[in-house]
N, CA, C and O atoms as a Tripos MOL2 file, in Angstrom:
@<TRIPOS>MOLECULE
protein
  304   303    76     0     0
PROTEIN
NO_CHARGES

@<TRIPOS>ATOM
      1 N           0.8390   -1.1700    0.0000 N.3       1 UNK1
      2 CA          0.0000    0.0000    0.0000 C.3       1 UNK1
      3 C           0.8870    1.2390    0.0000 C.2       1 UNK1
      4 O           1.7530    1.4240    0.8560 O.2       1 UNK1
      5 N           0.6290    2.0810   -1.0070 N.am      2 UNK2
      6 CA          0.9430    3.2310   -0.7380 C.3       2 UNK2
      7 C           0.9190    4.3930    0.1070 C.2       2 UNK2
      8 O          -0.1850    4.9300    0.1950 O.2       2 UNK2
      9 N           1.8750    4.9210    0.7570 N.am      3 UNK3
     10 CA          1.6910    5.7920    2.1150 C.3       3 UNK3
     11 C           1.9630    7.4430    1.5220 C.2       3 UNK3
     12 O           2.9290    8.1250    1.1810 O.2       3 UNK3
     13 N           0.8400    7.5550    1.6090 N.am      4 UNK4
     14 CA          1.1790    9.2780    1.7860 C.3       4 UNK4
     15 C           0.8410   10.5930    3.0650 C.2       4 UNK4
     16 O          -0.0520   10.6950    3.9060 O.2       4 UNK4
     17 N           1.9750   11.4290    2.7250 N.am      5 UNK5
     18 CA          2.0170   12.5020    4.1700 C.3       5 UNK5
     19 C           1.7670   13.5480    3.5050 C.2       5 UNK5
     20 O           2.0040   13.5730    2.2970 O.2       5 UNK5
     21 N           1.2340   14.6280    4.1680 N.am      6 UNK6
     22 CA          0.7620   16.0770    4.0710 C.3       6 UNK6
     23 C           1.4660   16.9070    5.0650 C.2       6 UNK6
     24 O           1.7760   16.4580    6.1680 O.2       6 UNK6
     25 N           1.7460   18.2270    4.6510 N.am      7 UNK7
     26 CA          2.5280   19.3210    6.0810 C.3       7 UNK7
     27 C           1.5660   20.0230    5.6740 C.2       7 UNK7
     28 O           1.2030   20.3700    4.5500 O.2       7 UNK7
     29 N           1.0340   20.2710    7.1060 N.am      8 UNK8
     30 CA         -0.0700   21.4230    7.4940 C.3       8 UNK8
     31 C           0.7900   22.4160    7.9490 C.2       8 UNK8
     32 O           1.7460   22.1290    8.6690 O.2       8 UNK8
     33 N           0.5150   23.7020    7.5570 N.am      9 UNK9
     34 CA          1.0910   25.2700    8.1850 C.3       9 UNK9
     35 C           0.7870   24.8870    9.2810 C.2       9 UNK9
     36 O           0.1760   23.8620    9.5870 O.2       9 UNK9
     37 N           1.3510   25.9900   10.1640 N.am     10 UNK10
     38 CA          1.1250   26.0510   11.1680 C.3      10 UNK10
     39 C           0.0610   27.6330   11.7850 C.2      10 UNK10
     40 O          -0.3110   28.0410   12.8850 O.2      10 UNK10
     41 N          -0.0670   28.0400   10.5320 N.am     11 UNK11
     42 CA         -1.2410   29.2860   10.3950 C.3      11 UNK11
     43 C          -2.1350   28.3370   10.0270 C.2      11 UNK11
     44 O          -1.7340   27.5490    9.1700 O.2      11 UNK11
     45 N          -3.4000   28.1730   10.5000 N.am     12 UNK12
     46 CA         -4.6610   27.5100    9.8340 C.3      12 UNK12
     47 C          -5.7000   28.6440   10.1590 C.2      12 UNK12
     48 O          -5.9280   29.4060   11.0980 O.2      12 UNK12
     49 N          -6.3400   28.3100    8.6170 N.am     13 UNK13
     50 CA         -7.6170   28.8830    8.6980 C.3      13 UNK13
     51 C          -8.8910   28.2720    9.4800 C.2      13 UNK13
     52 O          -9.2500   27.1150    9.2590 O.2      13 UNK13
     53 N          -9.4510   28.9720   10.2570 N.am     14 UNK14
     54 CA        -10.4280   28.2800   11.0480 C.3      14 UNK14
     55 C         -11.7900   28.9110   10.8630 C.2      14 UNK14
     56 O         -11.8280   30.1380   10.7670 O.2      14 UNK14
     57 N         -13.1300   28.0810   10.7900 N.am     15 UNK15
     58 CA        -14.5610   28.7890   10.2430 C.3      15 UNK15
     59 C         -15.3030   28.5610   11.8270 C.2      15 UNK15
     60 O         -15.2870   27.5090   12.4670 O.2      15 UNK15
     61 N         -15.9360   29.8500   12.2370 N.am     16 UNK16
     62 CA        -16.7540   29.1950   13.4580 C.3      16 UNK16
     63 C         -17.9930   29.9120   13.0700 C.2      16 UNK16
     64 O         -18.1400   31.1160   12.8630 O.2      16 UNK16
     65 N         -19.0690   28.7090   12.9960 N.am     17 UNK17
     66 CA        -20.2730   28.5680   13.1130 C.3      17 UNK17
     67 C         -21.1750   28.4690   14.0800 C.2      17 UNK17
     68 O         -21.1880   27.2930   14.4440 O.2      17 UNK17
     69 N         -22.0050   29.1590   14.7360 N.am     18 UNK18
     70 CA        -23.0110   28.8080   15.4180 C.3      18 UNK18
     71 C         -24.6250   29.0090   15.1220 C.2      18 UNK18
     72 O         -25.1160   30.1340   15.0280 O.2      18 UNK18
     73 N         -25.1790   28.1350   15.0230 N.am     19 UNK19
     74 CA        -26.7250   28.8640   15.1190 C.3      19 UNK19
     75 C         -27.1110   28.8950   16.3490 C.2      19 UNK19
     76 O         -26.5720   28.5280   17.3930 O.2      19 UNK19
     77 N         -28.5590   29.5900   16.0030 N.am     20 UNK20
     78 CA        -29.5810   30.4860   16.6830 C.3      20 UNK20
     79 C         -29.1550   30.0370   18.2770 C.2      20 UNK20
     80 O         -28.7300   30.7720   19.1680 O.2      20 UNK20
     81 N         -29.4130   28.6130   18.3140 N.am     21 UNK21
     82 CA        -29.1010   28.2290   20.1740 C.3      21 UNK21
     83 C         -27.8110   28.0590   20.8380 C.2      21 UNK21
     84 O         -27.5950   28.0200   22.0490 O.2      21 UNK21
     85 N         -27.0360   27.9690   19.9290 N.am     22 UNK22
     86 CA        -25.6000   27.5870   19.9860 C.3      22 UNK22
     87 C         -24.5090   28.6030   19.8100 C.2      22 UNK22
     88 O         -23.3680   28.2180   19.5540 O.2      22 UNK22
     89 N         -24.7670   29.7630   19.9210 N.am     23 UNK23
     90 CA        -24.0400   30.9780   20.2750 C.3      23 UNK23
     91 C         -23.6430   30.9640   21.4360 C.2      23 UNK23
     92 O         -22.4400   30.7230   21.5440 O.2      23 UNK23
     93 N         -24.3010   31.1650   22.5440 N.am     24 UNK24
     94 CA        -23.1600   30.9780   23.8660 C.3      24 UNK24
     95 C         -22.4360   30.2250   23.7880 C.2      24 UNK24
     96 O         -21.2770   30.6280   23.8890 O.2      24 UNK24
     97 N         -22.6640   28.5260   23.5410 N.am     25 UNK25
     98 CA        -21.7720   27.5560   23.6750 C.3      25 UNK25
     99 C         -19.9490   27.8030   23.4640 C.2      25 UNK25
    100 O         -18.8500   27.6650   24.0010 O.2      25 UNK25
    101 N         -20.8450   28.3790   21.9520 N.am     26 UNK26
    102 CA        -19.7410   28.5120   21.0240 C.3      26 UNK26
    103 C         -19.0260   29.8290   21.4270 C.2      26 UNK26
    104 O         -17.9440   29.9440   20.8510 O.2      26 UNK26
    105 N         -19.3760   30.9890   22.3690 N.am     27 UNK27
    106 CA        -18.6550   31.9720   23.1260 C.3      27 UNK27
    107 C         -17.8120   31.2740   23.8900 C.2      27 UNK27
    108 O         -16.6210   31.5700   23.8080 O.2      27 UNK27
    109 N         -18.1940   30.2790   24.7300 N.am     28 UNK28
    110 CA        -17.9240   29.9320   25.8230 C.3      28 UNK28
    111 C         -16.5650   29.1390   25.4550 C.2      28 UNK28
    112 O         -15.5570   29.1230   26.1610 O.2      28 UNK28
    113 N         -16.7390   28.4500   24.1500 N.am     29 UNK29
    114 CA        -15.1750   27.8220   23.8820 C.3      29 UNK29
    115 C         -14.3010   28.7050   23.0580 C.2      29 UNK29
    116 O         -13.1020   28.6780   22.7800 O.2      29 UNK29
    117 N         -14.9410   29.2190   22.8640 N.am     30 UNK30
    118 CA        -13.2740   30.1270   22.2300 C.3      30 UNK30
    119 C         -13.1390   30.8650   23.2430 C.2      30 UNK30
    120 O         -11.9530   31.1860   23.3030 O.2      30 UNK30
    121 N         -13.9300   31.4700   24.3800 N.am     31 UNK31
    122 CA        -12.8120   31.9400   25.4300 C.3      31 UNK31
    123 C         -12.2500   31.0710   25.8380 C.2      31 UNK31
    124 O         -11.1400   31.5390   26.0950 O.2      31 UNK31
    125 N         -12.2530   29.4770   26.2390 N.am     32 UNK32
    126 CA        -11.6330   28.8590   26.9480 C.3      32 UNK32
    127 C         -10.3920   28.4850   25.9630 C.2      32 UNK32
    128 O          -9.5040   27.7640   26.4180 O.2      32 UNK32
    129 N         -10.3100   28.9520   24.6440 N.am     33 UNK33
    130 CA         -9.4070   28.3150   23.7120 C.3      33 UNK33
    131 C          -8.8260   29.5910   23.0180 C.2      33 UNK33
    132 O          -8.3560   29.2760   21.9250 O.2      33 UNK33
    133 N          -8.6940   30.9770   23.2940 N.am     34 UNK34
    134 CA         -8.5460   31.9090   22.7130 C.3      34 UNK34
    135 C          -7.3420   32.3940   22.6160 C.2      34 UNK34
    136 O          -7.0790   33.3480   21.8830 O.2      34 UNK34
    137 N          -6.2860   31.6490   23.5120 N.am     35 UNK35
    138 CA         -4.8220   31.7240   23.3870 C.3      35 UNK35
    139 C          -4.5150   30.8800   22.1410 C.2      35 UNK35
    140 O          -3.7650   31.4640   21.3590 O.2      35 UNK35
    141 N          -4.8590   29.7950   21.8040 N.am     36 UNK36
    142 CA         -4.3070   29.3680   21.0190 C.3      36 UNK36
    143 C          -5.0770   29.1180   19.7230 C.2      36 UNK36
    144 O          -4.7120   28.2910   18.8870 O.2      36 UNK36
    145 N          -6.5470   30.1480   19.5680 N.am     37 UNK37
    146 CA         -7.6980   30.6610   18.4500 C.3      37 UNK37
    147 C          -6.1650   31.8430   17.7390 C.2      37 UNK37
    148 O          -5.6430   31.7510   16.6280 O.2      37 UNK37
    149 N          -5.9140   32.5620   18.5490 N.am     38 UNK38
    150 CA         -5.2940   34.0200   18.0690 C.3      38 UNK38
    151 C          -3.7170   33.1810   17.1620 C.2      38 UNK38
    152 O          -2.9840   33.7470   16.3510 O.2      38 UNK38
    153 N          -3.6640   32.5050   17.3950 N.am     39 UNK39
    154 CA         -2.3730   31.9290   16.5440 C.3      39 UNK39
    155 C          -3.0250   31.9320   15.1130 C.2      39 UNK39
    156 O          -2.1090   31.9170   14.2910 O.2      39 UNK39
    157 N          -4.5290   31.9500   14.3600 N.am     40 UNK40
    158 CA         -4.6780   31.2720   13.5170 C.3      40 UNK40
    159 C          -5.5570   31.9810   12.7520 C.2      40 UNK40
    160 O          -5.9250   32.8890   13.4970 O.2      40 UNK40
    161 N          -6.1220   32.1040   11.6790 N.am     41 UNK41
    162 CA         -6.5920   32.9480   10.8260 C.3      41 UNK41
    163 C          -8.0730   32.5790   10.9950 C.2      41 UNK41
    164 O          -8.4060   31.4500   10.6330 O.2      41 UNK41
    165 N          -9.0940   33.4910   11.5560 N.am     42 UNK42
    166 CA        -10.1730   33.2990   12.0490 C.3      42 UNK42
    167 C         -11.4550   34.2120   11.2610 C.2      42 UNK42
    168 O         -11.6230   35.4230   11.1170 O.2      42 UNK42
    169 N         -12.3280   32.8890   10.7950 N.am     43 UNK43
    170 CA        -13.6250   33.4630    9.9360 C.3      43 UNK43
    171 C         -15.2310   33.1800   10.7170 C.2      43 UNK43
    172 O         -15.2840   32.3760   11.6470 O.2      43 UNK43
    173 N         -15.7840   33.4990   10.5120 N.am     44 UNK44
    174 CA        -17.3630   33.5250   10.8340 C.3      44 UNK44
    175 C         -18.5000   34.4650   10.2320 C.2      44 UNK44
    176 O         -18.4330   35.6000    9.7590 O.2      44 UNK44
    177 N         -19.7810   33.4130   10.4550 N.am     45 UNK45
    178 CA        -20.2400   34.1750    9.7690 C.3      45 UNK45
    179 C         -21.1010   34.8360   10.5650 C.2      45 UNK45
    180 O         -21.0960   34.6020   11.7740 O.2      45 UNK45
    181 N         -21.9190   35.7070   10.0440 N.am     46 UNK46
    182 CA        -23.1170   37.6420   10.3110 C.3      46 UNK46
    183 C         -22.6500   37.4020   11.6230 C.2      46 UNK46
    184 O         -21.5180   37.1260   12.0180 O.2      46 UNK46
    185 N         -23.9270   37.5840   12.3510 N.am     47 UNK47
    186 CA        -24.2970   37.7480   13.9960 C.3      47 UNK47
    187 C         -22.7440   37.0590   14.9690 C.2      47 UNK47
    188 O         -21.9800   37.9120   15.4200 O.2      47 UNK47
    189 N         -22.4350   35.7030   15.1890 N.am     48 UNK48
    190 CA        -21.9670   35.0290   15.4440 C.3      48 UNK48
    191 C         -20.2150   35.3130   15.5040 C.2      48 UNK48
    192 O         -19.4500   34.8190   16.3330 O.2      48 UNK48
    193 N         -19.8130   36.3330   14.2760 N.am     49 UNK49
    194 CA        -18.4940   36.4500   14.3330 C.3      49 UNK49
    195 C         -18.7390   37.6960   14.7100 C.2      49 UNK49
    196 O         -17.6070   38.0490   15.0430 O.2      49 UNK49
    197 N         -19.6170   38.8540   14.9390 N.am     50 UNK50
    198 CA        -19.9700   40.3900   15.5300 C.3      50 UNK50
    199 C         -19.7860   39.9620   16.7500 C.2      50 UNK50
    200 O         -19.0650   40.6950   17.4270 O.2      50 UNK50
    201 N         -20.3670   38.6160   17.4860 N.am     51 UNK51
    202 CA        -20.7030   38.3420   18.8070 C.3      51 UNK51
    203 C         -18.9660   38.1070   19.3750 C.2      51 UNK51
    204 O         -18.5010   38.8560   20.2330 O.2      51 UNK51
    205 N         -18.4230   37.3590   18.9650 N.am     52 UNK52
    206 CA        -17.3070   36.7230   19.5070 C.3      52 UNK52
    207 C         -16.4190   37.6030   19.3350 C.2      52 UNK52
    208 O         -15.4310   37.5310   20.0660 O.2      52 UNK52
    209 N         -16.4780   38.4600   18.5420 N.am     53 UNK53
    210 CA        -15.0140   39.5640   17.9630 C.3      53 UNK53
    211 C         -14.9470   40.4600   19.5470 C.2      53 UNK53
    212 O         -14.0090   40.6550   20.3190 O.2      53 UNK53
    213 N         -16.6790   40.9490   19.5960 N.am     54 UNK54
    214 CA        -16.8960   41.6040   20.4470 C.3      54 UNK54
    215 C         -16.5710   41.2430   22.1820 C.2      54 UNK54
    216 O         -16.1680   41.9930   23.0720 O.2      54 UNK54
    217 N         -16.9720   39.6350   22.2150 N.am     55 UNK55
    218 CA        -16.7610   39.7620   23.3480 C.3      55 UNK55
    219 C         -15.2050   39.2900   23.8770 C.2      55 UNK55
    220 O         -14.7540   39.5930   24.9810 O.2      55 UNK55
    221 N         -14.4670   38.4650   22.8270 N.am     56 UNK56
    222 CA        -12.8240   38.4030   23.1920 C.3      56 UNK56
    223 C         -11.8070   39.1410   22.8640 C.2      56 UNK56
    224 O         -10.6710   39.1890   23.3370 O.2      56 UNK56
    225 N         -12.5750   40.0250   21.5540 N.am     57 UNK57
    226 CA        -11.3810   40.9460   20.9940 C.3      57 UNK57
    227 C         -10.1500   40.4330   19.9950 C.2      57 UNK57
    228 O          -9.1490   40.9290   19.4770 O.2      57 UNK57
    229 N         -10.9830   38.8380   20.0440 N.am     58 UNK58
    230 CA         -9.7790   37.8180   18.6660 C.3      58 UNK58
    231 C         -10.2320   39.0250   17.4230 C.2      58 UNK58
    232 O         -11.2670   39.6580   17.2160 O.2      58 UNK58
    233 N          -8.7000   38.9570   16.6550 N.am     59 UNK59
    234 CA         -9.6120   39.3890   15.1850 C.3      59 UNK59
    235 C          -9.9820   37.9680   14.1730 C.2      59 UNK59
    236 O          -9.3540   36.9640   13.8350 O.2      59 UNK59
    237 N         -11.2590   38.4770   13.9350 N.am     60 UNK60
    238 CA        -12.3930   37.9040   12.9080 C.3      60 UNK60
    239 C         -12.8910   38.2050   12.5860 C.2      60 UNK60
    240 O         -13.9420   38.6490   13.0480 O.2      60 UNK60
    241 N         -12.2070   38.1850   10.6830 N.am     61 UNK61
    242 CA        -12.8700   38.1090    9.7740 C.3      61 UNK61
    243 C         -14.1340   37.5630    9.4960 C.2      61 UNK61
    244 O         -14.3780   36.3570    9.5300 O.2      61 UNK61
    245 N         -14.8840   38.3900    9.2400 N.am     62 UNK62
    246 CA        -16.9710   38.3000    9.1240 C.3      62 UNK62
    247 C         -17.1020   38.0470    7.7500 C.2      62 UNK62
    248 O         -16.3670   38.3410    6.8070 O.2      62 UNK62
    249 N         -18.3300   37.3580    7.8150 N.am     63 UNK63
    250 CA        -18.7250   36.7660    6.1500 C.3      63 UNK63
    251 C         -20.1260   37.7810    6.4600 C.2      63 UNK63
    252 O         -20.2830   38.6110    7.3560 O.2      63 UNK63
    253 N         -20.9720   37.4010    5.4520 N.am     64 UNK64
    254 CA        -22.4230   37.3560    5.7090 C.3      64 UNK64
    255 C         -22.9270   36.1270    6.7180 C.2      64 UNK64
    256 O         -22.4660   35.1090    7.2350 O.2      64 UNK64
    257 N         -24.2380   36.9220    6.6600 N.am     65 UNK65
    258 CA        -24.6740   35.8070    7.5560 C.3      65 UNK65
    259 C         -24.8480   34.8470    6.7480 C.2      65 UNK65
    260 O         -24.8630   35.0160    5.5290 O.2      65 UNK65
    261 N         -25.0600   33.2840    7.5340 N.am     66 UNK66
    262 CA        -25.5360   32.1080    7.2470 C.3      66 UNK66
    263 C         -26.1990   31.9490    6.0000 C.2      66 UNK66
    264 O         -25.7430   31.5780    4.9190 O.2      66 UNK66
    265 N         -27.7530   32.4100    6.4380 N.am     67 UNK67
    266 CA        -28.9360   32.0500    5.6910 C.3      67 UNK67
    267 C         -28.8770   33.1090    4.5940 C.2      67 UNK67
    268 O         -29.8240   32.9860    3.8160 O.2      67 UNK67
    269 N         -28.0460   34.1160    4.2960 N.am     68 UNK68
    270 CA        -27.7170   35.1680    3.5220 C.3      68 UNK68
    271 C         -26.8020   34.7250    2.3530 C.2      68 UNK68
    272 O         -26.8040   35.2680    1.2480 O.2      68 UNK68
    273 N         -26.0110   33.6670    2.7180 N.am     69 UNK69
    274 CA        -24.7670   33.4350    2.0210 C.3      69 UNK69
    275 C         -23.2870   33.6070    2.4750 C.2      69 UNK69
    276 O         -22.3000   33.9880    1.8460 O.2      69 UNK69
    277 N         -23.4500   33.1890    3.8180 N.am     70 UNK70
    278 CA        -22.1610   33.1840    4.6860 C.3      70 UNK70
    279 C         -21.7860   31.5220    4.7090 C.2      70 UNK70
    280 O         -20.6540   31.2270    4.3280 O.2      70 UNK70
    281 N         -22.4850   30.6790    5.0430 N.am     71 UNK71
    282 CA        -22.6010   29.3000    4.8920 C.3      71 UNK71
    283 C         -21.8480   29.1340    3.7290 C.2      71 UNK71
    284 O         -20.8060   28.4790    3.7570 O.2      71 UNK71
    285 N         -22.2720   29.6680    2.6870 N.am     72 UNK72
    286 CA        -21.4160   29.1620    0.9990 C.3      72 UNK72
    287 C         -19.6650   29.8660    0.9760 C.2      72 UNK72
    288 O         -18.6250   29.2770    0.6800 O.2      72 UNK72
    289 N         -19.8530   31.2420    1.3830 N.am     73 UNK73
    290 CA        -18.4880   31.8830    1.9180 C.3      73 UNK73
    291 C         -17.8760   30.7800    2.1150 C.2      73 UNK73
    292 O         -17.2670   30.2010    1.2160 O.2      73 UNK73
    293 N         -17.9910   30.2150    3.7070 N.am     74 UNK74
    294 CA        -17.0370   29.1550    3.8960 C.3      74 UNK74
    295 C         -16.7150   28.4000    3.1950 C.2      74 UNK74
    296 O         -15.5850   28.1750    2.7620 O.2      74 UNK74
    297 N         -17.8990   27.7920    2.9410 N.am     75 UNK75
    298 CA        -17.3800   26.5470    1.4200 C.3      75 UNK75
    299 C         -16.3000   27.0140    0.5650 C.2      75 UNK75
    300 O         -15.2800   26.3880    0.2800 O.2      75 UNK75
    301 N         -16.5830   28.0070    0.2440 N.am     76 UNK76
    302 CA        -15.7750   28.1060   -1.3930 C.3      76 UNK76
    303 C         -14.2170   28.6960   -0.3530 C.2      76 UNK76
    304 O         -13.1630   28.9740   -0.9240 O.2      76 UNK76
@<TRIPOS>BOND
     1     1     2 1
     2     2     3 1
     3     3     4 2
     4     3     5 am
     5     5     6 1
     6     6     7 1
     7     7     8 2
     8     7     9 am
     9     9    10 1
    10    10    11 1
    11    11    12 2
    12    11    13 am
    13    13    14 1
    14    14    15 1
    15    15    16 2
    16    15    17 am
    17    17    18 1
    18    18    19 1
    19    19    20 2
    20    19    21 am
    21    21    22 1
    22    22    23 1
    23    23    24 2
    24    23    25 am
    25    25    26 1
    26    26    27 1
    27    27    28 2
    28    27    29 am
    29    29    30 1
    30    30    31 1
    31    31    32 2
    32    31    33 am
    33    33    34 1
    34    34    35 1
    35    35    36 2
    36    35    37 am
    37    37    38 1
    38    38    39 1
    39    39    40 2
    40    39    41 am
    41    41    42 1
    42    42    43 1
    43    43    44 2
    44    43    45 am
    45    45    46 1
    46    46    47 1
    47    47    48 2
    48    47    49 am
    49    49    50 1
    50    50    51 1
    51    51    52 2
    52    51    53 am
    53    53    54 1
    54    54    55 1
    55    55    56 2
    56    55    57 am
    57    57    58 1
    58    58    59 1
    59    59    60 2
    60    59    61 am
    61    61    62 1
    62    62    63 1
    63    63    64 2
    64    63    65 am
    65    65    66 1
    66    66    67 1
    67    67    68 2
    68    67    69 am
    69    69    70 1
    70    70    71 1
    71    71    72 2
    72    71    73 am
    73    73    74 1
    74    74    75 1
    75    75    76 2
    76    75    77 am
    77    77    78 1
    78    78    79 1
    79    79    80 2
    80    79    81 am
    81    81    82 1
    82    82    83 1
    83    83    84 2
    84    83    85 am
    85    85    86 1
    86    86    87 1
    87    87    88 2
    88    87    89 am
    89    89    90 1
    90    90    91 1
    91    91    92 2
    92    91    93 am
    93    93    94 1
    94    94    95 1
    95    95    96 2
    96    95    97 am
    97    97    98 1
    98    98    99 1
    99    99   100 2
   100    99   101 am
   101   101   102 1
   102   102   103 1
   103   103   104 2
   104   103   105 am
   105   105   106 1
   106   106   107 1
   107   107   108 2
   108   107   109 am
   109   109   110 1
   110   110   111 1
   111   111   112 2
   112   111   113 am
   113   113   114 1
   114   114   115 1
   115   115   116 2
   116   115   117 am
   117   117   118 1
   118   118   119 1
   119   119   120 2
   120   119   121 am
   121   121   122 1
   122   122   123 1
   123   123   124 2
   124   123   125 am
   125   125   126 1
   126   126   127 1
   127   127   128 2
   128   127   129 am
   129   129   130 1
   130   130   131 1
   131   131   132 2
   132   131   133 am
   133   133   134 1
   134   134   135 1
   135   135   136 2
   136   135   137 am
   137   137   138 1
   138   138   139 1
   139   139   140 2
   140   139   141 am
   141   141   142 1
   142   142   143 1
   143   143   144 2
   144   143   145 am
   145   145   146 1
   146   146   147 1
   147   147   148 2
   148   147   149 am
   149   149   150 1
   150   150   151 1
   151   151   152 2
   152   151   153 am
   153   153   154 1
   154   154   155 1
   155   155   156 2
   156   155   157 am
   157   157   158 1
   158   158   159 1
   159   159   160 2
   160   159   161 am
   161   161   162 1
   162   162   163 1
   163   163   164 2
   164   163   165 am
   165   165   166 1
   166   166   167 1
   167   167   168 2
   168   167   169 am
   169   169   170 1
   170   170   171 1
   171   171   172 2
   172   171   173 am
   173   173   174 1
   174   174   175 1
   175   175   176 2
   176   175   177 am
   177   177   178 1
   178   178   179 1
   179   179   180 2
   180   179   181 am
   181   181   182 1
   182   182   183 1
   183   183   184 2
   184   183   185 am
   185   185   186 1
   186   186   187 1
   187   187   188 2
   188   187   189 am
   189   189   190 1
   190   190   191 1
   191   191   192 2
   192   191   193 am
   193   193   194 1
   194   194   195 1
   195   195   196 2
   196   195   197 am
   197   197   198 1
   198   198   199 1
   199   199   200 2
   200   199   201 am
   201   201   202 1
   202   202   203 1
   203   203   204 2
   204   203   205 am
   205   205   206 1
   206   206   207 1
   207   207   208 2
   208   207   209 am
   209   209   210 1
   210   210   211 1
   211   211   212 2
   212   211   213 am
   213   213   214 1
   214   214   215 1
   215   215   216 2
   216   215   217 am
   217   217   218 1
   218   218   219 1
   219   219   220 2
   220   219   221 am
   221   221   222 1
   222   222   223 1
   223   223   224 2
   224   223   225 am
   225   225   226 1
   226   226   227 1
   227   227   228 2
   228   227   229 am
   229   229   230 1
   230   230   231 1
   231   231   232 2
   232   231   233 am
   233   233   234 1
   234   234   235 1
   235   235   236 2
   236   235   237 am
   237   237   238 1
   238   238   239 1
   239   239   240 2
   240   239   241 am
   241   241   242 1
   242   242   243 1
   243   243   244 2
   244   243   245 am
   245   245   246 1
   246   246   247 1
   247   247   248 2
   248   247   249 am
   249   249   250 1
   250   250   251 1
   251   251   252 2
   252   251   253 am
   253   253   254 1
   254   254   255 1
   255   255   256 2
   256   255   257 am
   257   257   258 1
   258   258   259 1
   259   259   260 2
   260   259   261 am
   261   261   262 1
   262   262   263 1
   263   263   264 2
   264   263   265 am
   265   265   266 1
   266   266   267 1
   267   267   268 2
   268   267   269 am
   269   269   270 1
   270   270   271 1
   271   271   272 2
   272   271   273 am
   273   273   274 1
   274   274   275 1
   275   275   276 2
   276   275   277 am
   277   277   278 1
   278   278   279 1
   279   279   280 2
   280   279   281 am
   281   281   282 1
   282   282   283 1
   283   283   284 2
   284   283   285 am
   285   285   286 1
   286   286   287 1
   287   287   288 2
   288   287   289 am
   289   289   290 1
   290   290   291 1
   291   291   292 2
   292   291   293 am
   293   293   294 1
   294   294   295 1
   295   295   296 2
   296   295   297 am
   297   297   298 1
   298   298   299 1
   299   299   300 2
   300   299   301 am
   301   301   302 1
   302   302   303 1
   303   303   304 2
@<TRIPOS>SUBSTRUCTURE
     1 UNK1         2 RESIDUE 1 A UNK
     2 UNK2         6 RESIDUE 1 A UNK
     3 UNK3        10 RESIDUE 1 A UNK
     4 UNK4        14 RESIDUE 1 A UNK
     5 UNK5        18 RESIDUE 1 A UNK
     6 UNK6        22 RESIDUE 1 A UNK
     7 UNK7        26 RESIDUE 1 A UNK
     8 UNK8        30 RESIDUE 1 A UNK
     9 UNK9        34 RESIDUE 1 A UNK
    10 UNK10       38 RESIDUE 1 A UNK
    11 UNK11       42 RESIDUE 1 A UNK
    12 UNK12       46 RESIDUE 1 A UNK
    13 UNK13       50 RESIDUE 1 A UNK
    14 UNK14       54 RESIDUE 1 A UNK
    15 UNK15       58 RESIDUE 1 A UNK
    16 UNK16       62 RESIDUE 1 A UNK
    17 UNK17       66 RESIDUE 1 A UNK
    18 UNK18       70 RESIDUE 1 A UNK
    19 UNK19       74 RESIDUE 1 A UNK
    20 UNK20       78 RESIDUE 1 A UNK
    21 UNK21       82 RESIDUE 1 A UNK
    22 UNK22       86 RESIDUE 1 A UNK
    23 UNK23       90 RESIDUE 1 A UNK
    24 UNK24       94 RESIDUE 1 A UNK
    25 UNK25       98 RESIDUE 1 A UNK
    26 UNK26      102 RESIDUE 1 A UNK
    27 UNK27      106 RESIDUE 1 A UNK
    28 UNK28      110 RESIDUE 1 A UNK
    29 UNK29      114 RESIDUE 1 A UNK
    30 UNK30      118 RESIDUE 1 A UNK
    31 UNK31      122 RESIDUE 1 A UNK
    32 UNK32      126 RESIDUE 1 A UNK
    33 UNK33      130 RESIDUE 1 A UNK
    34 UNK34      134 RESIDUE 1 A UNK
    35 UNK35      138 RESIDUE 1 A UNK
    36 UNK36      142 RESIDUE 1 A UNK
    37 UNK37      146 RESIDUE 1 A UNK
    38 UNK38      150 RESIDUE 1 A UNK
    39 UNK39      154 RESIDUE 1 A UNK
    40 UNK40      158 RESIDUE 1 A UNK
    41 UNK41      162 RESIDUE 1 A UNK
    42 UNK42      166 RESIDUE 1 A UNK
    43 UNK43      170 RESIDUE 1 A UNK
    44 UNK44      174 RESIDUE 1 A UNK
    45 UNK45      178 RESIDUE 1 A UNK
    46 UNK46      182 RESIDUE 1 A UNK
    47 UNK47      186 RESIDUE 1 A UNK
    48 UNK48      190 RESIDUE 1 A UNK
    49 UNK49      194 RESIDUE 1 A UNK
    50 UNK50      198 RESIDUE 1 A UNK
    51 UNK51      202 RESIDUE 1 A UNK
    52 UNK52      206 RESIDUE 1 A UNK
    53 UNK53      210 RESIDUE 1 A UNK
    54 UNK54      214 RESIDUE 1 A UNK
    55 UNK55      218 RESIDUE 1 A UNK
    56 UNK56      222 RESIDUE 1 A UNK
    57 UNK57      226 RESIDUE 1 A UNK
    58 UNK58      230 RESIDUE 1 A UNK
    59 UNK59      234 RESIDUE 1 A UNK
    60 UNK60      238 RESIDUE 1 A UNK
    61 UNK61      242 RESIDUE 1 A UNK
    62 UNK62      246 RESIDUE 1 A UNK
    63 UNK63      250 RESIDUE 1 A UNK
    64 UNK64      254 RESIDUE 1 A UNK
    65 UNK65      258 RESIDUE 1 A UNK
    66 UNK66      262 RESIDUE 1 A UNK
    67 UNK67      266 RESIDUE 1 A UNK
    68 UNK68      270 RESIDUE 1 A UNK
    69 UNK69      274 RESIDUE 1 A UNK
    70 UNK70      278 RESIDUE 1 A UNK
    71 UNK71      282 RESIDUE 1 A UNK
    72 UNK72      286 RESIDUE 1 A UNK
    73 UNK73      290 RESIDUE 1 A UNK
    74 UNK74      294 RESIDUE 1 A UNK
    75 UNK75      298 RESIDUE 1 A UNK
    76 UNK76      302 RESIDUE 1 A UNK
């Protein structure tokens, strides 16, 4: 069998998503993870990346919202 390896940067792009109920949650772990969120190139989309920018002060890059065409943002 053939073996193959990949090198990941060590900058990664990261997408954080939350819906409607799952916004605190999702506050609640990137403060607990926000030392090592800020190492890394950080996206989200409408409400959700306004919420988190605001309350840790990581910078993040905002899409549209979700149901707007923030969802596809990420994709592509």
């Amino acid at each position: 069998m053939k073996q193959t390896s990949r090198t990941m940067l060590a900058r990664k792009h990261v997408a954080l998503v939350a819906h409607d109920h799952y916004k605190d949650a999702l506050s609640d772990w990137v403060q607990e993870n926000k030392e090592i969120l800020s190492q890394h190139e950080l996206y989200a989309t409408g409400t959700t990346g306004h919420i988190l920018a605001r309350e840790t002060g990581l910078k993040i890059t905002p899409l549209m919202s979700g149901p707007m065409g923030g969802d596809q943002q990420l994709g592509a």
